[in-house]
C-alpha positions as a Markdown table, in Angstrom:
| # | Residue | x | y | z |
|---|---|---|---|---|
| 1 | Unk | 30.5 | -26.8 | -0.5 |
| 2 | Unk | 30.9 | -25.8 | 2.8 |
| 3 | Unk | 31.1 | -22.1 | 1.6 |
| 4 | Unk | 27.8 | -22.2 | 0.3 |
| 5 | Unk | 26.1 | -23.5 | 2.8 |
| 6 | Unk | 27.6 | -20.7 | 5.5 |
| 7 | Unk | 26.4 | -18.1 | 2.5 |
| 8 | Unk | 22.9 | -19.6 | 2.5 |
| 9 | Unk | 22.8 | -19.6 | 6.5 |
| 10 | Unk | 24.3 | -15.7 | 5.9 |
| 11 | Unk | 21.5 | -14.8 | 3.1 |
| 12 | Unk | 18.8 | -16.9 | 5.8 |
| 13 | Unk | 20.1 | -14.9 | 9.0 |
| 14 | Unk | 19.9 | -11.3 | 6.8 |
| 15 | Unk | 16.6 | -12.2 | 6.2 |
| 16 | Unk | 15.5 | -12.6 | 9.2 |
| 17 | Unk | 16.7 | -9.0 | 10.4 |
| 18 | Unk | 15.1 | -7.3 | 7.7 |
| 19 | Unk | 12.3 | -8.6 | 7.7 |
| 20 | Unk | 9.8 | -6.2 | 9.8 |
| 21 | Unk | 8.3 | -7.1 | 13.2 |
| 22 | Unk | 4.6 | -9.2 | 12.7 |
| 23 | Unk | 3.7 | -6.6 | 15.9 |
| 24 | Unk | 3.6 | -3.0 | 13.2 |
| 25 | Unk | 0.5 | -4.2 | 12.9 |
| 26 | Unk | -3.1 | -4.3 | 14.7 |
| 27 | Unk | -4.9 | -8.2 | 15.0 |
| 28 | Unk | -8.2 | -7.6 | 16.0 |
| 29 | Unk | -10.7 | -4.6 | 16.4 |
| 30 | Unk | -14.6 | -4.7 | 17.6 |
| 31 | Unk | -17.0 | -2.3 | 15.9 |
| 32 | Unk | -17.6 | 0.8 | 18.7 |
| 33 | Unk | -20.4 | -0.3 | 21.1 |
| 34 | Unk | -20.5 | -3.5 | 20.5 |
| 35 | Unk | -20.8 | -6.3 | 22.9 |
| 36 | Unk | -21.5 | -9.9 | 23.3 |
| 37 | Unk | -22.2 | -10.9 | 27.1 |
| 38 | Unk | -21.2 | -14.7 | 27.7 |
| 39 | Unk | -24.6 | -16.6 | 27.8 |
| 40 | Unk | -26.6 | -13.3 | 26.7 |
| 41 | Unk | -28.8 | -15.8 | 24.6 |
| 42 | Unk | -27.8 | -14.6 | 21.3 |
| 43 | Unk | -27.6 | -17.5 | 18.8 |
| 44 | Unk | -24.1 | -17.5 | 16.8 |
| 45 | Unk | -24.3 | -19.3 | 12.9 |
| 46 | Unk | -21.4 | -20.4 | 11.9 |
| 47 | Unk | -20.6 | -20.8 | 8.6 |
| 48 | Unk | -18.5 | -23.9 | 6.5 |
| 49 | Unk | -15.5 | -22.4 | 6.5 |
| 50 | Unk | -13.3 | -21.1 | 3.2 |
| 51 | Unk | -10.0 | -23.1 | 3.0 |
| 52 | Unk | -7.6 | -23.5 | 0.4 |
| 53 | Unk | -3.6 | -24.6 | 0.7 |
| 54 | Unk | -1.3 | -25.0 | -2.2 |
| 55 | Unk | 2.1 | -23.9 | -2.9 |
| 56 | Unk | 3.6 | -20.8 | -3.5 |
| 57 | Unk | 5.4 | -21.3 | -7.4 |
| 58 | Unk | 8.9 | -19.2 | -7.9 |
| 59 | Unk | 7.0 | -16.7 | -10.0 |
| 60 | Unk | 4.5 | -16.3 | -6.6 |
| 61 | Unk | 1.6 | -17.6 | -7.7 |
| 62 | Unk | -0.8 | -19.8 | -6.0 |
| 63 | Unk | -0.6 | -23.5 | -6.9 |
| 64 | Unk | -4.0 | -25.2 | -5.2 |
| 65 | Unk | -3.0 | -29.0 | -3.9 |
| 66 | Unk | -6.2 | -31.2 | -3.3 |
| 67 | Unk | -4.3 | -33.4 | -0.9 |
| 68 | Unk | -3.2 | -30.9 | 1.3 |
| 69 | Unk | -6.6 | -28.9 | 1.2 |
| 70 | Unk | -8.2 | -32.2 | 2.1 |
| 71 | Unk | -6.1 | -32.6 | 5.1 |
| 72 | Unk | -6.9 | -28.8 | 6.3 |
| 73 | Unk | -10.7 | -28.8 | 5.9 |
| 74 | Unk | -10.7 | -32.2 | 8.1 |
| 75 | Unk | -8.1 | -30.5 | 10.9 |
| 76 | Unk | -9.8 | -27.2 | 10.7 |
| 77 | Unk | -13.2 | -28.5 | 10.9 |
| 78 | Unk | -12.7 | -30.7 | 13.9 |
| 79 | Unk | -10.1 | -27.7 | 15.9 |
| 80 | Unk | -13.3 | -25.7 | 15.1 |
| 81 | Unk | -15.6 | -28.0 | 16.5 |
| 82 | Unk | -13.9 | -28.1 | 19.7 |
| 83 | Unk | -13.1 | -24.6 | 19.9 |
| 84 | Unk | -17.0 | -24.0 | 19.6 |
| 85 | Unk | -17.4 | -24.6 | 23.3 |
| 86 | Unk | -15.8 | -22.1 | 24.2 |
| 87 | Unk | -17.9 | -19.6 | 22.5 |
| 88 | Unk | -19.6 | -18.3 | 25.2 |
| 89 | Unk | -22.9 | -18.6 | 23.4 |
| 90 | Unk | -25.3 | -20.9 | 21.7 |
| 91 | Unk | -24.0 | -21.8 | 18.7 |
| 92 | Unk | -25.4 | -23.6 | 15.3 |
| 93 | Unk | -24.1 | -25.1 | 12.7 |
| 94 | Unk | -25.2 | -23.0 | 9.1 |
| 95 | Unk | -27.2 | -25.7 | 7.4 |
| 96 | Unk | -25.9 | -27.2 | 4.0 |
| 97 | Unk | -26.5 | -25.2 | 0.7 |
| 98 | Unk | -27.2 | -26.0 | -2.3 |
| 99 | Unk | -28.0 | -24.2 | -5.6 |
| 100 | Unk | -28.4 | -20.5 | -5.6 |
| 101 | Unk | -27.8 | -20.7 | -2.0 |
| 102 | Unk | -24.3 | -22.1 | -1.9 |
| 103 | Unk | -23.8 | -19.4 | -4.6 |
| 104 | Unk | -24.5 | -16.7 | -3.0 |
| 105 | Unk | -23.2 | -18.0 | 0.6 |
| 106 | Unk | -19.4 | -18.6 | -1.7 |
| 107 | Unk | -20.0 | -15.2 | -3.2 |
| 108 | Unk | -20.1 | -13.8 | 0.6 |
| 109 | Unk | -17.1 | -16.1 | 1.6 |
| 110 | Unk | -15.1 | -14.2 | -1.0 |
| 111 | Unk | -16.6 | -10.6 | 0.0 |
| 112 | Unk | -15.4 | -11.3 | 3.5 |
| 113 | Unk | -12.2 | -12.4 | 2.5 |
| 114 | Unk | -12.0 | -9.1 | 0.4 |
| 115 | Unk | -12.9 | -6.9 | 3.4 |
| 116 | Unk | -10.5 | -8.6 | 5.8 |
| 117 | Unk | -8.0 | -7.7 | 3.3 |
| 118 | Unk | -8.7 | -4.4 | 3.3 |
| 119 | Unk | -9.2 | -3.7 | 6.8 |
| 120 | Unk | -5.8 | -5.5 | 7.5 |
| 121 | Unk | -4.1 | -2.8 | 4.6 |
| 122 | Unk | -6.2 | 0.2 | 5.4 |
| 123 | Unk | -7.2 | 0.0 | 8.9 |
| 124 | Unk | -4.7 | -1.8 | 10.7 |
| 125 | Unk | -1.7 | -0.8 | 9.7 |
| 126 | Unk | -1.8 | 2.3 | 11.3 |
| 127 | Unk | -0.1 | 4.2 | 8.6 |
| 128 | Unk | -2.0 | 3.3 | 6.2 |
| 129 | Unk | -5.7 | 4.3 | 7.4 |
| 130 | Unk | -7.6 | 5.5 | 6.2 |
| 131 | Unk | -9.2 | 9.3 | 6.8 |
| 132 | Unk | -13.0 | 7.6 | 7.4 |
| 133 | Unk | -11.5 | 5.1 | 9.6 |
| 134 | Unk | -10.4 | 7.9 | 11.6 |
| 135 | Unk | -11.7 | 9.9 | 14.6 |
| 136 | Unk | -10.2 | 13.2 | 15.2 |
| 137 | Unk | -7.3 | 11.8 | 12.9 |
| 138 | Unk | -6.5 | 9.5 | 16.0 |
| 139 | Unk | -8.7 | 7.1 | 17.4 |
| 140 | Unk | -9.8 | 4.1 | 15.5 |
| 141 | Unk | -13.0 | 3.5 | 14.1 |
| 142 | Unk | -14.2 | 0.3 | 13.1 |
| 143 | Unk | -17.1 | 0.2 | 10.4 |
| 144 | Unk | -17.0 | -2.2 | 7.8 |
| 145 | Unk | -20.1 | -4.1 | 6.4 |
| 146 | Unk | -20.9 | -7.1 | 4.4 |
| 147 | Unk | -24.7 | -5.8 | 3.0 |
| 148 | Unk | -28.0 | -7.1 | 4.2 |
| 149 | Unk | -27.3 | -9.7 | 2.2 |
| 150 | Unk | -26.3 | -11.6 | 4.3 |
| 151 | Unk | -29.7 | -11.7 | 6.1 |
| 152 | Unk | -30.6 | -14.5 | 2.9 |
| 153 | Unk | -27.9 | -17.1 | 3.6 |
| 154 | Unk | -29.4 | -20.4 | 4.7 |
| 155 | Unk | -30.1 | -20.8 | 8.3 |
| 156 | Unk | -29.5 | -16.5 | 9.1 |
| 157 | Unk | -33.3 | -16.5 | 9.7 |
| 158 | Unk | -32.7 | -18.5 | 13.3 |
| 159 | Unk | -29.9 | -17.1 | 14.7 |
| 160 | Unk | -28.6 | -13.3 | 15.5 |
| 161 | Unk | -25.2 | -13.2 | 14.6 |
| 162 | Unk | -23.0 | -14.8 | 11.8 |
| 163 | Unk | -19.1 | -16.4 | 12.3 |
| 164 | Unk | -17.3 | -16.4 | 8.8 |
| 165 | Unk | -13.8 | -18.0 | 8.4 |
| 166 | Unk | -11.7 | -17.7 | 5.5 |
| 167 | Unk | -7.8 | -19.4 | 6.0 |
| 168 | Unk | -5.7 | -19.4 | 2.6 |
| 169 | Unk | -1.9 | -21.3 | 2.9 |
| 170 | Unk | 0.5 | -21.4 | 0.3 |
| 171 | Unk | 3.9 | -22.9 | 1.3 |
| 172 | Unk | 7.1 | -22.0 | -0.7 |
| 173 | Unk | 8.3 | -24.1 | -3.3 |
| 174 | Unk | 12.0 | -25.0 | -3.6 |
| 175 | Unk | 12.3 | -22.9 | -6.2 |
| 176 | Unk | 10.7 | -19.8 | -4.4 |
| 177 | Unk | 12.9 | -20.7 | -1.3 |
| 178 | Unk | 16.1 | -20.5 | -3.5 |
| 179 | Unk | 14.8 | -17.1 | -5.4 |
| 180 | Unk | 14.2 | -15.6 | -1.6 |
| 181 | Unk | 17.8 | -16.3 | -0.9 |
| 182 | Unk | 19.0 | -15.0 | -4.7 |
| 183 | Unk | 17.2 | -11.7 | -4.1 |
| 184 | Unk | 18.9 | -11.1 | -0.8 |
| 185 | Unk | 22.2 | -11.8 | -1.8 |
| 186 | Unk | 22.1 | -10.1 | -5.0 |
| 187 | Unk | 20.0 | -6.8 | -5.3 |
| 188 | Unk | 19.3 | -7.1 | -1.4 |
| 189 | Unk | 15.5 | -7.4 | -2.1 |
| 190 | Unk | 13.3 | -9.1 | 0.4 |
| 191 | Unk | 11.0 | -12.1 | -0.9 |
| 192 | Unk | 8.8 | -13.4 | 1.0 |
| 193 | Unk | 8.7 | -17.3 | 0.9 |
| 194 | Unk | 4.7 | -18.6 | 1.6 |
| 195 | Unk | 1.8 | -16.8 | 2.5 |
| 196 | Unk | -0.5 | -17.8 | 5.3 |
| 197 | Unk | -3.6 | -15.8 | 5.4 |
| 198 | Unk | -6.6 | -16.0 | 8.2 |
| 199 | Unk | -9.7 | -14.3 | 9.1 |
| 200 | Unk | -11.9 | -14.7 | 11.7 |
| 201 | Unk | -15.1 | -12.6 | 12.0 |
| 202 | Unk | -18.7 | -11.9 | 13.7 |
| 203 | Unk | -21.5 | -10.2 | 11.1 |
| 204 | Unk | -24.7 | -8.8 | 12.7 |
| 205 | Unk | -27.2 | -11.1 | 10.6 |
| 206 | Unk | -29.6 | -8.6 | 9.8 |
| 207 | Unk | -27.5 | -4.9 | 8.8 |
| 208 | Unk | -24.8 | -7.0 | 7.7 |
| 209 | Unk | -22.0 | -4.7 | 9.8 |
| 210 | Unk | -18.3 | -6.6 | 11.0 |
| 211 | Unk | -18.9 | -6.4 | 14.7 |
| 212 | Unk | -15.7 | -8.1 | 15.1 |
| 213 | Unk | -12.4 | -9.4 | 13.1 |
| 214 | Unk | -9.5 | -11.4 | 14.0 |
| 215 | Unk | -7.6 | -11.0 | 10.7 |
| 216 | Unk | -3.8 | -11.4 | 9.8 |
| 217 | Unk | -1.5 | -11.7 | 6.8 |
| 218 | Unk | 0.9 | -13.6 | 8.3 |
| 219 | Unk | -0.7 | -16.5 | 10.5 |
| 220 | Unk | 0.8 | -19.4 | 12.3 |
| 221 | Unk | 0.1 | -22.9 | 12.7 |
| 222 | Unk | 0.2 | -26.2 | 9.8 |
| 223 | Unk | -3.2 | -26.4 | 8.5 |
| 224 | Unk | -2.1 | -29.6 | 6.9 |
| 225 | Unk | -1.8 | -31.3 | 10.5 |
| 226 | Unk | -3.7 | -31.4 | 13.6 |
| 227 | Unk | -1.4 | -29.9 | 16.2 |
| 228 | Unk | -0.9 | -26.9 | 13.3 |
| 229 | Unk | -4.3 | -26.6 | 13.0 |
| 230 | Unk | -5.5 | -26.2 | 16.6 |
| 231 | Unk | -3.4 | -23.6 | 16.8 |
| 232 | Unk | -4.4 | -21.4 | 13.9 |
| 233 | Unk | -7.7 | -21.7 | 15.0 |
| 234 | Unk | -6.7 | -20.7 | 18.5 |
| 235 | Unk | -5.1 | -17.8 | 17.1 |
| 236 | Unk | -8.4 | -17.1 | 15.2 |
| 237 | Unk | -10.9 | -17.0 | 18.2 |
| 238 | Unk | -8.5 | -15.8 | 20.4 |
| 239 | Unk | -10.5 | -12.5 | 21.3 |
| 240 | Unk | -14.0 | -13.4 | 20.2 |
| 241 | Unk | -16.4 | -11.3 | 22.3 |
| 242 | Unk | -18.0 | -13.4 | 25.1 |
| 243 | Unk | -15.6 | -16.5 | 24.7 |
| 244 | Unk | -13.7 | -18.0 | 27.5 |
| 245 | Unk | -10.1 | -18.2 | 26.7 |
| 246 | Unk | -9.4 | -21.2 | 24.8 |
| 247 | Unk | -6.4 | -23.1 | 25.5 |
| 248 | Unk | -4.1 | -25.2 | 23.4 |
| 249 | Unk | -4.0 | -29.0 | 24.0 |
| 250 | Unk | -0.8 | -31.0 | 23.5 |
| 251 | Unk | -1.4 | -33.7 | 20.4 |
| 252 | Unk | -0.7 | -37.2 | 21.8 |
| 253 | Unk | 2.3 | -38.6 | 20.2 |
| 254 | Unk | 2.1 | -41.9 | 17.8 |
């Protein structure tokens, strides 16, 4: 017994070292010329945020769990709410939608989630860029859009500027955790064990163009609890253009 358990704390520690560095890649980027000027009187619409958490099956695939999405949307909403102070700007709440309009405000949810996922694969990882997203084959360039689209969502008439957020969280099963350790100690494969995915970003509510994203594959921070929760939404809005910097508050204890 004890054998196994030092060859599971082997196969953990192996993991570990193989598995690359969360800085090979970029966080943030802010579409050239852009900038937000705390109190500038721009008015910032902020959109219901798109959360879902579930479990990671051995196979990989998503497994949506109502409890635990319940408990996210409840943590995330209220971290949000207080983070919203620190904005630097006025900020409004996108009204509710119903109908067509909470159709086409889910179908831009997804496109933004979409885009995220492809600015964090071909834009920030470096190596991967792509040649428009290029200047001079060196410098960055940041131009991503959502379509002026986006200028029909409810409530885009009254303000300037639209915040999307999109968080996805799928936590490895025991069965996942067990093939991760499998794969390493037999074929020397790496597999990754949950997914926490977060984006974060600022649309110009009339062309539709990203003016800013916070995005990453690999976020921090328990959406299922309070504490977890302020954090990934720290992490979110750290560098939003015009904000003051938020800070973390300690969770009483029970």
């Amino acid at each position: 017994m004890k054998g196994c358990v030092r060859t599971v704390a082997l196969a953990a520690w192996l993991l570990l070292c193989t598995t690359p560095p969360a800085s090979a890649q970029e966080r943030s980027a802010t579409r050239q010329g852009f900038e937000l000027a705390p109190n500038s009187g721009k008015k910032i619409l902020v959109f219901r945020p798109s959360i879902s958490v579930g479990a990671q099956s051995t196979g990989g695939m998503f497994e949506p769990n109502g409890e635990w999405t319940d408990k996210a949307v409840t943590n995330l909403q209220a971290a949000l709410a207080k983070a919203q102070a620190n904005l630097g700007n006025t900020v409004i709440a996108a009204p509710e939608a119903y109908g067509d309009d909470a159709q086409k405000l889910q179908e831009h949810l997804r496109l933004f989630a979409a885009v995220s996922d492809a600015v964090i694969q071909y834009q920030f990882f470096a190596g991967n860029r792509l040649p428009t997203k290029k200047n001079d084959n060196k410098n960055a360039v940041f131009d991503w859009s959502l379509g002026t689209g986006v200028a029909e969502l409810p409530g885009a008439k009254d303000a300037d500027y639209g915040l999307f957020l999109f968080t996805r969280d799928a936590y490895g099963s025991t069965g996942r955790k067990v093939l991760q350790v499998l794969a390493l100690l037999g074929p020397g494969l790496a597999v990754k064990s949950g997914q926490h995915e977060g984006y974060a970003g600022l649309v110009d509510l009339r062309t539709g163009d990203l003016l800013w994203l916070s995005a990453d594959a690999q976020m921090g921070g328990d959406v299922r609890d309070a504490e977890g929760s302020d954090k990934r939404i720290h992490q979110l809005l750290k560098d939003f253009p015009g904000s003051m910097p938020l800070r973390l508050q300690a969770q009483p204890k029970p």
